[in-house]
C-alpha positions as CSV (number, residue, x, y, z in Angstrom):
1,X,3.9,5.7,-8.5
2,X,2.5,4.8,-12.4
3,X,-1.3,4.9,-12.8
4,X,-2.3,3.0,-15.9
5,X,-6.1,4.1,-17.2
6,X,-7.7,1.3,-19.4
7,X,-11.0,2.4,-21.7
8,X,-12.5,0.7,-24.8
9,X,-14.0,-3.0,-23.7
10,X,-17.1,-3.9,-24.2
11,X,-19.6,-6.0,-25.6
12,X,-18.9,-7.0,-30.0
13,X,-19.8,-9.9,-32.1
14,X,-17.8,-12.0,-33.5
15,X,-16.0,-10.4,-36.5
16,X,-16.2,-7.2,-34.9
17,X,-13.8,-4.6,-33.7
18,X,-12.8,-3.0,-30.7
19,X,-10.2,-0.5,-29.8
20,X,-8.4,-0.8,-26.4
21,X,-6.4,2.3,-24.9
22,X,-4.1,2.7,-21.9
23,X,-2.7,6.1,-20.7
24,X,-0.2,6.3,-17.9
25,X,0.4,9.1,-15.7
26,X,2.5,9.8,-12.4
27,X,6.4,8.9,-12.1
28,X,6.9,7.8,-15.6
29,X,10.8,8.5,-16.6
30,X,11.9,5.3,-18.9
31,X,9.6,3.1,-20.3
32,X,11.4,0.2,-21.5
33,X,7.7,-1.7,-22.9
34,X,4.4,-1.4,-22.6
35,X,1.4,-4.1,-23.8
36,X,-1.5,-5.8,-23.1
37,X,-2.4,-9.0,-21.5
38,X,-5.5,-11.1,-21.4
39,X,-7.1,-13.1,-18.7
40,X,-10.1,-15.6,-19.0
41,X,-12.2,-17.5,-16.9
42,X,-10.2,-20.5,-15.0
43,X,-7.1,-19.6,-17.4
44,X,-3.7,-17.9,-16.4
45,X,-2.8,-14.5,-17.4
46,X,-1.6,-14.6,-21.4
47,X,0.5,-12.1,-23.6
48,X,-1.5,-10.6,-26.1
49,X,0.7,-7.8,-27.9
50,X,3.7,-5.8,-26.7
51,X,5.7,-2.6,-28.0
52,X,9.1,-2.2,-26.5
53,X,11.3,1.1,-26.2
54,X,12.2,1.5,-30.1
55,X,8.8,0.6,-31.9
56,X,9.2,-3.3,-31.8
57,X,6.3,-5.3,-31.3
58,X,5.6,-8.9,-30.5
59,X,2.3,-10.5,-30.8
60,X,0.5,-14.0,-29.0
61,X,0.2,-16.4,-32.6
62,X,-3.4,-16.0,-31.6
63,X,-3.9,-12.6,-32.7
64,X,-1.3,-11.9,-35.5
65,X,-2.6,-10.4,-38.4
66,X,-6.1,-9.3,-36.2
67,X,-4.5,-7.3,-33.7
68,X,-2.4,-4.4,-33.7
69,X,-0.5,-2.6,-30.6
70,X,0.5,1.0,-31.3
71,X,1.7,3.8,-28.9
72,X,1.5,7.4,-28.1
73,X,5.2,8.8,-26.9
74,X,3.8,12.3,-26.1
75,X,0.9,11.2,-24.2
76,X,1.9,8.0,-22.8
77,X,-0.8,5.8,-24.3
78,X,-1.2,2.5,-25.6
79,X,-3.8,1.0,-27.9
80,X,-4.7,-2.2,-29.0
81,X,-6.6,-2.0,-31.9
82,X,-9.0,-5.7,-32.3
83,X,-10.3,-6.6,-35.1
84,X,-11.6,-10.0,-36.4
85,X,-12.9,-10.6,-32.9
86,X,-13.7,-14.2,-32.0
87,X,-15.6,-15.6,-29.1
88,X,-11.9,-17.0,-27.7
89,X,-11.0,-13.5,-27.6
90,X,-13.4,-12.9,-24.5
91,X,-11.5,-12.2,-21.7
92,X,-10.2,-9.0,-19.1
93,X,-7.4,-7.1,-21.0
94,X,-5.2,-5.6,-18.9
95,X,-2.5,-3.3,-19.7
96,X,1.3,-3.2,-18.8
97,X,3.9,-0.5,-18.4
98,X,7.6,-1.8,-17.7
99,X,10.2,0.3,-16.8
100,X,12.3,-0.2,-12.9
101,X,9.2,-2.1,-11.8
102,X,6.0,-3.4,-13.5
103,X,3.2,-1.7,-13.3
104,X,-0.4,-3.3,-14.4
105,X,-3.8,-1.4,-15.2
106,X,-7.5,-2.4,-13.5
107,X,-8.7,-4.3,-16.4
108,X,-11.2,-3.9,-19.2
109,X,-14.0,-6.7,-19.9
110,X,-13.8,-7.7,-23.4
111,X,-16.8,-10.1,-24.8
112,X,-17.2,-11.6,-28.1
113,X,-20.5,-13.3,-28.6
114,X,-21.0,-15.8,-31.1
């Protein structure tokens, strides 16, 4: 079993920042990606940013050039560094870990007031 720990939501305004992180712990052998996804009220469940096995990184149009995915190897972490923040950006973040099966963290409120 993967346990994915999410931190760093909160409350900004717009044109602030916010750092996201997500450590995993528990059976973790071969992580082929890990990233974050967003949620908002009455929409689906969105990419945001990912980092695959090898350092390449894919980004939502969204947030390129605001956000920044990055990853610890040794301790299993994720971050998501926000900056630019708009009031779209409000959503729950939740983090991903891919390897045999997909795992998903709890969720982090992010809000962006205007």
């Amino acid at each position: 079993q993967v346990q994915l720990v999410e931190s760093g939501g909160g409350l900004v305004q717009a044109g602030g920042s916010l750092r996201l992180s997500c450590a995993a712990s528990g059976s973790i052998f071969s992580i082929s990606a890990m990233g974050w996804y967003r949620q908002a009220p009455g929409k689906q469940r969105e990419l945001v940013a990912i980092i695959i096995i090898g350092g390449s990184t894919n980004y939502a149009d969204s947030v390129k050039g605001r956000f920044t995915i990055s990853r610890d190897n040794a301790k299993n972490t994720v971050y998501l560094q926000m900056n630019s923040l708009k009031p779209e950006d409000t959503a729950v973040y939740y983090c991903r870990l891919d390897q045999r099966y997909v795992y998903w963290g709890q969720g982090t409120q992010v809000t962006v007031s205007s």
